[in-house]
PLY file of the C-alpha trace (Angstrom):
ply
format ascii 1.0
element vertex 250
property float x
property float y
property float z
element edge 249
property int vertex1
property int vertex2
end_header
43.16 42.10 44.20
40.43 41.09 46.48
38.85 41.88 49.84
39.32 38.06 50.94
41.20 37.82 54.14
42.97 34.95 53.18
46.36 34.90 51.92
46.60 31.89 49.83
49.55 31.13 47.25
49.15 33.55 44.08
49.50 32.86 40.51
49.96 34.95 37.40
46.96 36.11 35.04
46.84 34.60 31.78
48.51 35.50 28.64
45.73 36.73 26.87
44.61 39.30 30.09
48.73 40.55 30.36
48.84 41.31 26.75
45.60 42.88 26.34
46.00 44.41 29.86
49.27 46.32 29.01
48.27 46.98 25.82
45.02 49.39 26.69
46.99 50.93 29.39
49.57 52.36 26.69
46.64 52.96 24.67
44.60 54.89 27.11
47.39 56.99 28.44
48.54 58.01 25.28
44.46 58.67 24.53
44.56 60.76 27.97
47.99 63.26 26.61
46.09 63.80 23.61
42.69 63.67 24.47
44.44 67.09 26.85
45.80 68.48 24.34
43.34 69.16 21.78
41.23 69.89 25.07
43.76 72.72 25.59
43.39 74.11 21.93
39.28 75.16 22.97
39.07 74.32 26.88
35.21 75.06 26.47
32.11 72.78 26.89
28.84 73.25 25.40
25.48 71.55 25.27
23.42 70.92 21.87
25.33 71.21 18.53
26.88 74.54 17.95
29.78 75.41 20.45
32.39 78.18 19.95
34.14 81.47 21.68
30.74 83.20 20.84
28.69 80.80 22.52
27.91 80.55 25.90
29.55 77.49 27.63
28.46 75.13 29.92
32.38 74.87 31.67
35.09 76.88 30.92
38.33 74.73 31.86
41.33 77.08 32.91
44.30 74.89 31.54
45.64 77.28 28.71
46.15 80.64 27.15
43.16 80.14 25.19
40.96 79.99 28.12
41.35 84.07 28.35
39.47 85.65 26.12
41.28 88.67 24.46
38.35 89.57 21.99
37.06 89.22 18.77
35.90 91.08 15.50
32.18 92.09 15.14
30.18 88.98 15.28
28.44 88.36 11.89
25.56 85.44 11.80
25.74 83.10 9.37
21.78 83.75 8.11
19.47 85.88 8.52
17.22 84.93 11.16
16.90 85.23 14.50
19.23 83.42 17.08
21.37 82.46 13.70
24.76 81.04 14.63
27.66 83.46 14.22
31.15 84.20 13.90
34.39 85.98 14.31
38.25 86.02 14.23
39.85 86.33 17.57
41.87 89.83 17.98
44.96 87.84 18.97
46.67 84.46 17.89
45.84 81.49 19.69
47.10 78.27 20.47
45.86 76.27 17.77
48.55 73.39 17.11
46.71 70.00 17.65
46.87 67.97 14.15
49.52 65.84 15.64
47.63 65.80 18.86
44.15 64.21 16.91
45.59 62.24 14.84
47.18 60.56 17.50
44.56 60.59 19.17
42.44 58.85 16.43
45.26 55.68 16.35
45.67 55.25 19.80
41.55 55.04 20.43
41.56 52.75 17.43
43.98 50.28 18.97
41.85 50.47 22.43
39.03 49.49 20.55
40.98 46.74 18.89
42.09 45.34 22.21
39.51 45.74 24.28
36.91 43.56 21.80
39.61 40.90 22.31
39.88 41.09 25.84
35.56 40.76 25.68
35.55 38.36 23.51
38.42 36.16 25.67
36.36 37.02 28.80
33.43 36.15 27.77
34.82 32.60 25.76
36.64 31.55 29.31
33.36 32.68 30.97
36.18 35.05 32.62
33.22 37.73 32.92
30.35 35.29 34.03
32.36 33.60 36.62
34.13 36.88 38.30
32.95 40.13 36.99
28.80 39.88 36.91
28.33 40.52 40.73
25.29 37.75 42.00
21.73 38.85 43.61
23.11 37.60 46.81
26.11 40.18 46.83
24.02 43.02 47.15
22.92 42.80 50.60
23.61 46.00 53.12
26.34 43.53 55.68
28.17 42.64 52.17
28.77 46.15 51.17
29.31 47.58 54.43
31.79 44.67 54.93
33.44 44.94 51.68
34.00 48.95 52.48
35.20 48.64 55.34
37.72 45.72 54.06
38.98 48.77 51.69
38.87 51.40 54.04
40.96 49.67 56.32
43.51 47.81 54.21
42.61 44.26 54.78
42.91 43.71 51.14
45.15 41.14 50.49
46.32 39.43 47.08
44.55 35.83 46.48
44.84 32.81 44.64
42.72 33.79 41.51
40.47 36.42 40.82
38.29 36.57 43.97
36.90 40.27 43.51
34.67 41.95 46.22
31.19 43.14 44.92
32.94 47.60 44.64
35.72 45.86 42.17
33.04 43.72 40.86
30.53 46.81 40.16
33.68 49.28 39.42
35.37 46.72 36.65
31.79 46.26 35.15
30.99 50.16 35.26
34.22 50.32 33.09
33.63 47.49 30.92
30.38 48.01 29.87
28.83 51.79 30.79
32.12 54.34 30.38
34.48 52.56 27.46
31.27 52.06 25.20
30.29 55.94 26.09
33.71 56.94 25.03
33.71 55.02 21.99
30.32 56.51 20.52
30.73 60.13 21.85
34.07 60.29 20.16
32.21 58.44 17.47
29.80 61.21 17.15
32.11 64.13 16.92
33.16 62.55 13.73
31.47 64.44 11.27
32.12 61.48 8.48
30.64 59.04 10.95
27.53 61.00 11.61
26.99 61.77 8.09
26.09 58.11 7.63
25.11 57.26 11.55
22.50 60.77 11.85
21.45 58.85 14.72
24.06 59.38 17.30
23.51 62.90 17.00
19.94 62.62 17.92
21.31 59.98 20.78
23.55 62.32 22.63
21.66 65.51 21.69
24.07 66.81 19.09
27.91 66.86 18.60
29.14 69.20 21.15
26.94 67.23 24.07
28.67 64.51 22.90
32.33 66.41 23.23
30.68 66.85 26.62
30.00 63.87 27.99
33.12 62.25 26.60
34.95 64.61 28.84
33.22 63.49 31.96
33.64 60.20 30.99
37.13 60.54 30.67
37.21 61.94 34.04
35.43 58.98 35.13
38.26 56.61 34.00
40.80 58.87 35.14
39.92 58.74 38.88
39.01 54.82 39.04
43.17 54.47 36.99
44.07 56.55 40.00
42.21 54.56 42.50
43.16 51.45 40.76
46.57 52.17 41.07
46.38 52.76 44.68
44.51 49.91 45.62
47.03 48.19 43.71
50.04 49.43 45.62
48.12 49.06 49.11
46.93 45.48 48.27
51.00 44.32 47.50
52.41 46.19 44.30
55.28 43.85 43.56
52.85 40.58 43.97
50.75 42.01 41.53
52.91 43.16 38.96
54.99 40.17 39.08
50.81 38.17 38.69
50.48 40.52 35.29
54.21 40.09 33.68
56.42 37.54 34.25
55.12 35.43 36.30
52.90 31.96 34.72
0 1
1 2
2 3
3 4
4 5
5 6
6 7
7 8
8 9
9 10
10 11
11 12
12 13
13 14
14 15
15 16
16 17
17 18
18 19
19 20
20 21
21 22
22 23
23 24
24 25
25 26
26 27
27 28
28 29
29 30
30 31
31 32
32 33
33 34
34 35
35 36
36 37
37 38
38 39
39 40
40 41
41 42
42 43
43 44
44 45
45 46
46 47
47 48
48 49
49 50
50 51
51 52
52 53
53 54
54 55
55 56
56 57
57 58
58 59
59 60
60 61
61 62
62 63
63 64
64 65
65 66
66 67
67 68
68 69
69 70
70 71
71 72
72 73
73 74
74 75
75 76
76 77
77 78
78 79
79 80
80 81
81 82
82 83
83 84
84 85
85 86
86 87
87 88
88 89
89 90
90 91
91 92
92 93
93 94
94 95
95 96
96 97
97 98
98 99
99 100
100 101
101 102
102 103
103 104
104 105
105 106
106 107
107 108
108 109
109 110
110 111
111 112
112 113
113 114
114 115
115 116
116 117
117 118
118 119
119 120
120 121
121 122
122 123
123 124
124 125
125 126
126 127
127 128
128 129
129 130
130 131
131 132
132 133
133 134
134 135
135 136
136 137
137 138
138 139
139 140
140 141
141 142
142 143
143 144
144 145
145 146
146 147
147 148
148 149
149 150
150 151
151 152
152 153
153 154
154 155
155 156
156 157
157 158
158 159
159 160
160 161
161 162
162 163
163 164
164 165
165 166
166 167
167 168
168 169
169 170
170 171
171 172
172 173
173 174
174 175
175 176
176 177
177 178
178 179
179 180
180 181
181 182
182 183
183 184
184 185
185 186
186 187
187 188
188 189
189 190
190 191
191 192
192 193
193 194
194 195
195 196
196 197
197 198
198 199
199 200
200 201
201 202
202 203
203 204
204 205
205 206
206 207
207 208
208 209
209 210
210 211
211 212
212 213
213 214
214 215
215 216
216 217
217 218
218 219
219 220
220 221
221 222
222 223
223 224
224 225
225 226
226 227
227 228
228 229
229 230
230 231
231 232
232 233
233 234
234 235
235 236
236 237
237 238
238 239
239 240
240 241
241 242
242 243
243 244
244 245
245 246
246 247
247 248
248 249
């Protein structure tokens, strides 16, 4: 998908970019229906370590019963000093089924992780990244990104022999590459308490566990709406052509 104007003959990507490509799609959907899920379970965010119903939250995400609070017991801290943390039982049941929902979630980010150090590694062996992705000094000029806008704003994207990205795909795919999927991997990292036990320092990095829950939620969000964009640019710039480039086609 490119901005070029010039409709050349097309070929398909290589092996090595369908496999890995279709792979962390399954991998990152099935991440975002869990990743919801156990969102759904305590649709609260909080800042700092300590984050629960007694709490007060940064965002409180309407997407389930739990987001209505029907009460609680008498709040009893945990020591006795002041601004202890402290606890109670909710006065009604709550949705609270989400083991099959985390451990899912822990295999499926497992196997993203997996796939995309291959796809780095590949990209960075057939100096896929250096040649394509790394946007040059030159690029950033004000007629190049007005240009390249404009190109997308007005659907004069076509599909190109070879990947000849414009400098938005070229800062969007390296965004992606190198800023949100290695935010995701250590905030969800850090709300392991087994990894922090022996990695202290992630806590101190993203200012304790539940900032990290935090972040990892924008993050996602992040990914979600450049998928969605993706998609469209995708479908706007020649769906079949491109689909047949990342399946059958050599």
């Amino acid at each position: 998908m490119s901005a070029d104007k010039t409709n050349t003959a097309h070929t398909g990507h290589k092996g090595w970019v369908k496999i890995t490509h279709w792979t962390g799609t399954l991998s990152f959907l099935l991440l975002l229906f869990t990743g919801a899920e156990i969102l759904m379970v305590h649709p609260r965010l909080y800042w700092g370590n300590v984050g629960n119903d007694l709490t007060p939250a940064l965002f409180e995400l309407p997407i389930s019963r739990n987001y209505h609070h029907g009460g609680w017991t008498t709040a009893q801290p945990f020591l006795n000093t002041p601004n202890a943390a402290v606890s109670a039982s909710r006065t009604y049941d709550i949705f609270n089924e989400n083991g099959w929902g985390r451990s899912l979630h822990f295999l499926s980010a497992w196997m993203l992780v997996i796939t995309g150090i291959i796809y780095l590694v590949m990209a960075f062996y057939s100096r896929h990244v250096q040649r394509n992705l790394l946007p040059r000094k030159q690029e950033f000029s004000f007629k190049n990104i007005a240009r390249d806008t404009a190109d997308h704003v007005r659907k004069t994207i076509t599909f190109v022999k070879g990947p000849q990205y414009g400098l938005i795909q070229k800062i969007s795919y390296v965004t992606v590459l190198f800023v949100l999927a290695p935010l995701m991997v250590l905030t969800g990292l850090t709300m392991s308490p087994a990894v922090t036990a022996s990695c202290p320092f992630l806590l101190n990095m993203f200012s304790g566990m539940q900032s990290a829950r935090t972040i990892h939620f924008f993050a996602a969000v992040l990914l979600v709406i450049f998928l969605l964009i993706h998609v469209v640019m995708i479908i706007r710039a020649g769906f079949k052509k491109h689909m047949l480039a990342m399946t059958i086609e050599a």
